[in-house]
N, C-alpha and C positions, 0 to 999 in steps of 0.2 A: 382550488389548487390545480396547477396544469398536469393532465395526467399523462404519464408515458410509461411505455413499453424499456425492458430491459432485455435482448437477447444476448443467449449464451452461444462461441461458434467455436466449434473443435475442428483445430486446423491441421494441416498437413502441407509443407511448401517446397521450397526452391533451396537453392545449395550457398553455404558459406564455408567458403576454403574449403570444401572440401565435408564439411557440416551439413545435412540438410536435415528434412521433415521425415518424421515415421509418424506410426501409430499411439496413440498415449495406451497405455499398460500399466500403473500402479497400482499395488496393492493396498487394499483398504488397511491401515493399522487396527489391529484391537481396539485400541481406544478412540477410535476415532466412530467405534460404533457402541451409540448410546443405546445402554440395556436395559435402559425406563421407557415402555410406550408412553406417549402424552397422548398425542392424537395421530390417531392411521393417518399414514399417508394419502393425497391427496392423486383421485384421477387427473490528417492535415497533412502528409506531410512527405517523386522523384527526386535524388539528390541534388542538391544545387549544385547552378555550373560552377563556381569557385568552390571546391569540395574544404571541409574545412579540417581536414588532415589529410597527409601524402597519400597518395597513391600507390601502389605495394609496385614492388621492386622486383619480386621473381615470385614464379606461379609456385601455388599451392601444394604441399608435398603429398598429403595424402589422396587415396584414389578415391574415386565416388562412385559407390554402385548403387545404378540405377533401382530403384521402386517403382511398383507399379501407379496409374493414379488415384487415389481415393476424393472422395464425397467428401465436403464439408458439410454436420449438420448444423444448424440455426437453433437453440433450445432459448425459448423464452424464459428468464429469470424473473422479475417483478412483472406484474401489473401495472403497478402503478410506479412513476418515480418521482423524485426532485430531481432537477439537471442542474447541473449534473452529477449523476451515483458516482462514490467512493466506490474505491479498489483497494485492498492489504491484502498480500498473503500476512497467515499467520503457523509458526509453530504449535504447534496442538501436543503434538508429543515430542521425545527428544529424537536426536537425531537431525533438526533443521525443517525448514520450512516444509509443509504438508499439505496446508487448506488455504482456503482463498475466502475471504467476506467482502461480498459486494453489501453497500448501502445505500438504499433504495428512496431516503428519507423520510417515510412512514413504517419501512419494515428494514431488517438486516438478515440477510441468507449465507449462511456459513456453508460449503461446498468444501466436500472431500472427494477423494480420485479411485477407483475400486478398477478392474481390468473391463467392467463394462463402460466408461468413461465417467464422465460428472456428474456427482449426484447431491441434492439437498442432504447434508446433515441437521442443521438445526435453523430453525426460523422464528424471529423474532418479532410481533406486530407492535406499535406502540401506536394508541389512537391521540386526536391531539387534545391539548387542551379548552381549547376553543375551535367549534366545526370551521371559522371560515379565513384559520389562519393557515398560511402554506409549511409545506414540511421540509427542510435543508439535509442534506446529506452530512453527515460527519463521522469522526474516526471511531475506526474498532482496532483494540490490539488484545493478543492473548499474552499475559504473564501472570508469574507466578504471586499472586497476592496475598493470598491465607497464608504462605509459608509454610505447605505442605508436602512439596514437590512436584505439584499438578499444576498445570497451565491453566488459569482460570480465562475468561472471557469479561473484556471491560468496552462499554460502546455509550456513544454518546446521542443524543436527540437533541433538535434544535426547527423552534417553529417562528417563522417572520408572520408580520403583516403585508398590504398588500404594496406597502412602499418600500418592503426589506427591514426593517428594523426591528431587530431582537425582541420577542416577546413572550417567548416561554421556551422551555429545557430540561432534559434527565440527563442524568449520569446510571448507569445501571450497570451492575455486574451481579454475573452469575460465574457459581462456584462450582469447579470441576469436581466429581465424583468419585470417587477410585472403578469404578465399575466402567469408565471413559464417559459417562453423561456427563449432565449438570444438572446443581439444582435450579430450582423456581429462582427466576430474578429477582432481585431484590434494588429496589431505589436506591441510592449512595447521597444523591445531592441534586435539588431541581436546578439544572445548569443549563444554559443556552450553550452548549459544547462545541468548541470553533478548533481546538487546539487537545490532543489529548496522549501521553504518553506514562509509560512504567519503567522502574529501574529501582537501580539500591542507590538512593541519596543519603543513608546512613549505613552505618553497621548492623541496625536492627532484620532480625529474621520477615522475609515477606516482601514484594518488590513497591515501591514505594509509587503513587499516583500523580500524574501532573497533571492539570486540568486547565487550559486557557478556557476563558469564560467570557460573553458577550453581554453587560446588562441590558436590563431589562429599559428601555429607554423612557419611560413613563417613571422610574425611582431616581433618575438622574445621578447616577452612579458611576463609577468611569470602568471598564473592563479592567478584572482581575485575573490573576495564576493563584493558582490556588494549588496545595501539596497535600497530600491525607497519606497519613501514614500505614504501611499495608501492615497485614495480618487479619486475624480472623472478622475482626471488622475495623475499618479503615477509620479511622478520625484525625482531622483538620489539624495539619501542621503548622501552615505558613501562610500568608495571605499575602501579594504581591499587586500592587498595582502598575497596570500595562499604561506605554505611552501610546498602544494603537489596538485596532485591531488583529489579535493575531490570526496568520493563516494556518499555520503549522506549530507541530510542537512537539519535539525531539528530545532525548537523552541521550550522553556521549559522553565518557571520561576521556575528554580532550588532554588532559594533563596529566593520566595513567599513574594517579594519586589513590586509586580503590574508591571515588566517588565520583558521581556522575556528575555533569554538570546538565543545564538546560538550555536549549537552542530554542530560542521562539523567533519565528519568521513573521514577519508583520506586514501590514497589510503599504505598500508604496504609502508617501514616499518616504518610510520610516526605515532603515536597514537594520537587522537583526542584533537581536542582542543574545549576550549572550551572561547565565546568571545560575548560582551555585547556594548551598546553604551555606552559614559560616559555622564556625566552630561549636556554636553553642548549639547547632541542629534546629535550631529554632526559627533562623529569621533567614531569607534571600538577599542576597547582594548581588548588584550588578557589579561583571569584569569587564576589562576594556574591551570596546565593542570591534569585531576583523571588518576591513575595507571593503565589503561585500555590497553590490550593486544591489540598489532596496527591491527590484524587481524579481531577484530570483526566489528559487525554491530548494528545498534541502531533501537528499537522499544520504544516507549512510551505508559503510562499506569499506572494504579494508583493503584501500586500493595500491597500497605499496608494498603487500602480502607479506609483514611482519607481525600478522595475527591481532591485531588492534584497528578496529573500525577507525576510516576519518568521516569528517565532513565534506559532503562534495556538493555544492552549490550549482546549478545550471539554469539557465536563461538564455538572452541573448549574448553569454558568455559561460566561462563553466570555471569553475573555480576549485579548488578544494585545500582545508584543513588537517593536515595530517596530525593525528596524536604523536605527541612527545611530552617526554619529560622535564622539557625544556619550551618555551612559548615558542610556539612557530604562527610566524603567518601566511596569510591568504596566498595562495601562488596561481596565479590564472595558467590553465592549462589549452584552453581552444579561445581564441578570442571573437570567433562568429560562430556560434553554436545554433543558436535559433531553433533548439528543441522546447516544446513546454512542459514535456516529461522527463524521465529519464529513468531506467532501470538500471539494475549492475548484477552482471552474471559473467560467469567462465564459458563464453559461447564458441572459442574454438579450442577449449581441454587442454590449455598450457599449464594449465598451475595457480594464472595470474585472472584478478577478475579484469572484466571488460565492461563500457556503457555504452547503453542501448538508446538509442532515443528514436524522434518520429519527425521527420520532413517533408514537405511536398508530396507524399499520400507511399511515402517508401518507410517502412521498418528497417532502420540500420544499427548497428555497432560499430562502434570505437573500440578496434581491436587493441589492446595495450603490447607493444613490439619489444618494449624497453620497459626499464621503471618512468612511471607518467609519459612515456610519451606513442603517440596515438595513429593506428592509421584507419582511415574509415573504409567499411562494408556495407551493401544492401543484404538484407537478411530476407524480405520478403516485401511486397505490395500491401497494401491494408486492402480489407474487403470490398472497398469501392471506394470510387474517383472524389467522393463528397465525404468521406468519412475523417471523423474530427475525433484524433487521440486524446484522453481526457487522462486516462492513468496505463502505466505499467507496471506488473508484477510477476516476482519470480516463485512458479509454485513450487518445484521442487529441484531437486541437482544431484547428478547423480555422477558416477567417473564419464559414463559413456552419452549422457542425454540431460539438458535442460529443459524446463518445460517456462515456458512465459505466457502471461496471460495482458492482455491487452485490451483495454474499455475505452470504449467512445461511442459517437452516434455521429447519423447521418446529418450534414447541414444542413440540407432543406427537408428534413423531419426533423424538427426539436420535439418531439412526443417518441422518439427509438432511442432504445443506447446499447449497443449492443460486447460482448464484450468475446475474443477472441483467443483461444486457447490455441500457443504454439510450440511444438516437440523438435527442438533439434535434437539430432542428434549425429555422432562421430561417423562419418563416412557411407552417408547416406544421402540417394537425392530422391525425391518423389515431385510429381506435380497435384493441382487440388483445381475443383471445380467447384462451387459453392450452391448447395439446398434455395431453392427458391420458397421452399414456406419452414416456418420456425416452428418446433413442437416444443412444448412444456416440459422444461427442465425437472425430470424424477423425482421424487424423494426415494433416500434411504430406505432400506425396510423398516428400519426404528426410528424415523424422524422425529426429532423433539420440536415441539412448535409450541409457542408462547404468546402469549395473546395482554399486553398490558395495558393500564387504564390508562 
């Protein structure tokens, strides 16, 4: 397996409208500090010249006081990775998003924010099932599973051979504790996990589990969706067979019916489907599939600020889904977009969210001016000239300060992936210089660490 470095950088930058970089300062929540010791802790993309929204019309209203400059530090996160590691923020407790899990492909590092900056909360090793096959990255999400009121932890594994093709998988979830741990992980289902999301797809108490699944290519089986219904222990709903490989895999009550439906994004040149349970709770049907270009990817977000997530589709277009109660479809909002990420956060403090994506080695947003309609900002430089955005995530939000985290690696090091912590905030500007050597991302004082067969 190719092995690589994962670094952690905590950043500090340049001014948006009026928006710039401070210091990160969160306080650790209670619950996000586990009171079971396990084991002690341990010593792409310049804007382009055709910008692909207007250009702002009259200068910025608010004033920018300057900050001094601070240091970027480098904190190395895995040892080891698959390339490319997964990024999620996840909600841990209420209140909105809090912590971040990077996926490492042989381990998963769950990261909380304390006013000494980032620290390991909980880490997860899973060894493989055969030494000499490679280990894939894939999704972690926290929700509510037991139907306790605690955010539980659900994450997937996934080992290829050396031509790629699916050959072994876990599903595992560990179960939140009222003391803010968790317990011992527990197996759910040996799953090559390509696709993985939580929601209420019925009435019943506890969020319910979707799992795209890759077989195993030696049973000659076709890749399934697969549904377990939550509570204290989840068992198999539904069983659905995929026309592709999924990449992604989403939950959205698109039709604000009180059930969710399911978004699976598939792998080119298949365009997304999209598929719900029917009446009987029992079985999945597919609905008519939206005109979505088979090449993009799916973020959610409630981006016409009527308090219901849509779907927003981006690529080398951007698309999005707006929840009604009525069928709405696809409405393209940029038609050169040409990010391969995309986040969504309130990055200049209107009210209304805004998307974030990554260009020619610049971090920009798409400020929202109007309902849907967009004008673009540079937010910052990415940390050097070769560096290739892989994911964006938002860790927390607050009235006065967003925080976004950003994961990629250098192009000519496929063995680095480093991932970048960024603080705006309202009426601030700082500049940043970057640590030329990376130290070992902390643990927690109570770090839980797990160690699986």
């Amino acid at each position: 397996m190719t092995s690589r470095s994962v670094v952690l950088l905590l950043s500090v930058g340049a001014n948006l409208l009026g928006v710039g970089y401070a210091a990160l300062h969160l306080p650790l929540l209670p619950s996000q500090r586990p009171a079971a010791t396990v084991e002690a802790a341990s010593a792409a993309p310049v804007c382009p010249a055709a910008p692909v929204c207007p250009e702002p019309t009259s200068p910025p209203s608010a004033a920018v006081v300057p900050a001094p400059a601070r240091k970027l530090r480098r904190l190395t996160v895995c040892e080891r990775a698959s390339a490319p590691a997964t990024l999620q923020s996840l909600a841990l407790d209420a209140g909105g998003t809090d912590s971040l899990a990077v996926h490492c492909g042989d381990s998963v590092h769950v990261l909380g924010l304390d006013s000494a900056g980032v620290r390991r909360i909980v880490r997860i090793d899973k060894a493989p099932a055969e030494p000499h096959l490679q280990a894939r990255s894939a999704p972690v999400i926290a929700a509510d599973i037991s139907g306790d009121g605690l955010a539980d932890l659900v994450l997937g594994f996934a080992w290829q051979d050396a031509a790629g093709n699916p050959r072994a998988g876990a599903l595992v979830e560990l179960v939140r504790n009222r003391d803010g741990g968790f317990a011992a992980p527990r197996l759910l289902a040996p799953l090559h996990v390509s696709g993985l999301s939580a929601g209420p797809l019925d009435a019943q108490p506890g969020a319910d589990i979707a799992v795209a699944y890759r077989e195993d290519v030696r049973l000659g089986r076709p890749n399934e969706l697969v549904v377990l219904h939550g509570g204290p222990s989840p068992v198999k709903l539904s069983v659905t067979k995929l026309t592709s490989s999924a990449r992604t895999l989403d939950m959205l009550d698109i039709d604000l019916d009180g059930r969710a439906e399911l978004i699976v994004v598939n792998s080119p040149p298949d365009p997304p489907e999209l598929l719900r349970l029917d009446h009987t709770a029992q079985r999945l049907e597919r609905l008519e599939p939206w005109q979505i270009p088979a090449d993009h990817a799916l973020v959610l977000g409630d981006l016409n600020n009527d308090g219901q997530r849509d779907a927003i589709f981006y690529g080398t277009q951007l698309w999005v889904v707006l929840a009604s109660r009525e069928s709405a479809p696809a409405q393209l909002l940029v038609e050169h977009f040409g990010s391969s990420v995309l986040g969504v956060a309130d990055v200049d403090f209107d009210g209304t969210l805004d998307l974030i994506g990554v260009r020619d080695g610049t971090l920009f947003a798409l400020r929202q001016t109007s309902p849907l309609q967009f004008e673009k900002r540079a937010i910052a430089n990415l940390p050097h000239t070769d560096f290739v955005c892989d994911a964006i995530a938002v860790v927390s939000h607050a009235p006065t300060v967003v925080h976004l985290a950003v994961l990629g690696h250098r192009a000519n090091q496929p063995q680095g992936v480093e991932l970048g912590l960024v603080s705006l905030e309202r009426e601030r500007e700082s500049t940043t210089t970057w640590d030329d050597e990376s130290l070992p991302l902390p643990d927690a004082p109570l770090c839980l660490r797990f160690r699986l067969p």
